[in-house]
N, C-alpha and C positions, 0 to 999 in steps of 0.2 A: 758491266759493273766491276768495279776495281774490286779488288779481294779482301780491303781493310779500308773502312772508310772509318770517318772520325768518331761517329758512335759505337763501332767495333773497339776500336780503341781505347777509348774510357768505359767501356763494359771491361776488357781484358784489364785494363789498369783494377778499376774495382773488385775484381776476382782476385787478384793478385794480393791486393790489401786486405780482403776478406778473412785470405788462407794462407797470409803470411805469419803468420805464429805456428798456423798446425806444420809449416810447410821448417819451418826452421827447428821444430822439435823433432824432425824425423829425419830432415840432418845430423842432428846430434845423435840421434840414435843411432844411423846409418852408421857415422863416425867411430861410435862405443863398440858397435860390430866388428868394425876392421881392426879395431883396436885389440878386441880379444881374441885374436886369430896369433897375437902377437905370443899371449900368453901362456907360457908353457904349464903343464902339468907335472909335479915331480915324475919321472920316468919309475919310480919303485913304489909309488903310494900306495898304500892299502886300505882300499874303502871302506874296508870293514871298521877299521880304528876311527872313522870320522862321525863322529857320534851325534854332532848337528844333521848328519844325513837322513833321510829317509831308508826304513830298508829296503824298498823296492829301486831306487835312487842309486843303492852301494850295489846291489844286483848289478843294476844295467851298467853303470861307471864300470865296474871290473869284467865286466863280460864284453863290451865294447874296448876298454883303454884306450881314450882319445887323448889325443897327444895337447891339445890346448884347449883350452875355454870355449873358442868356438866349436869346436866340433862336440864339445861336450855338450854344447846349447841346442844342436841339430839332434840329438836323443831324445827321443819322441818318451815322452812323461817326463822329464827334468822339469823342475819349475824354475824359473827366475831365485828362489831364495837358495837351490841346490846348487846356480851357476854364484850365486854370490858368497854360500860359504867354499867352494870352491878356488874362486878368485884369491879367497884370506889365505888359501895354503899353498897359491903360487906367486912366487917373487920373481921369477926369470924369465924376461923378456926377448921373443927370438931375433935375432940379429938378421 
């Protein structure tokens, strides 16, 4: 038996059309990923002074110092809203 026959085929096509939205939002995401690996964190910040922060949030930011967004996002209890006011205090993107 051949390894793809024509009903495999339009099963795979239909799978494909099923999960093709989930499948393209998670490119995007992927994309936003590598994107913030891009961006830097000021080298002097002081977490303390970020007042949209959490204080457990300015803890670990200052006891970690990650050098961009992404690795700021790998810190285990950061939320989504702690990497996005973060994001508003860095403008420079690394080369």
């Amino acid at each position: 038996m051949a390894p793809w026959t024509a009903e495999k085929a339009r099963d795979q096509r239909e799978l494909q059309r099923s999960y093709a939205g989930f499948i393209s939002r998670e490119n995007a995401a992927a994309a936003r990923l590598r994107e913030s690996e891009l961006v830097e964190l000021p080298e002097g910040l002081d977490y303390a002074t970020v007042g949209a922060l959490g204080h457990e949030a300015r803890q670990k930011l200052a006891r970690v110092r990650p050098r961009t967004i992404g690795q700021a996002g790998r810190i285990p209890g950061l939320t989504p809203a702690d990497l996005q006011i973060l994001w508003t205090r860095s403008v420079r993107p690394r080369s």
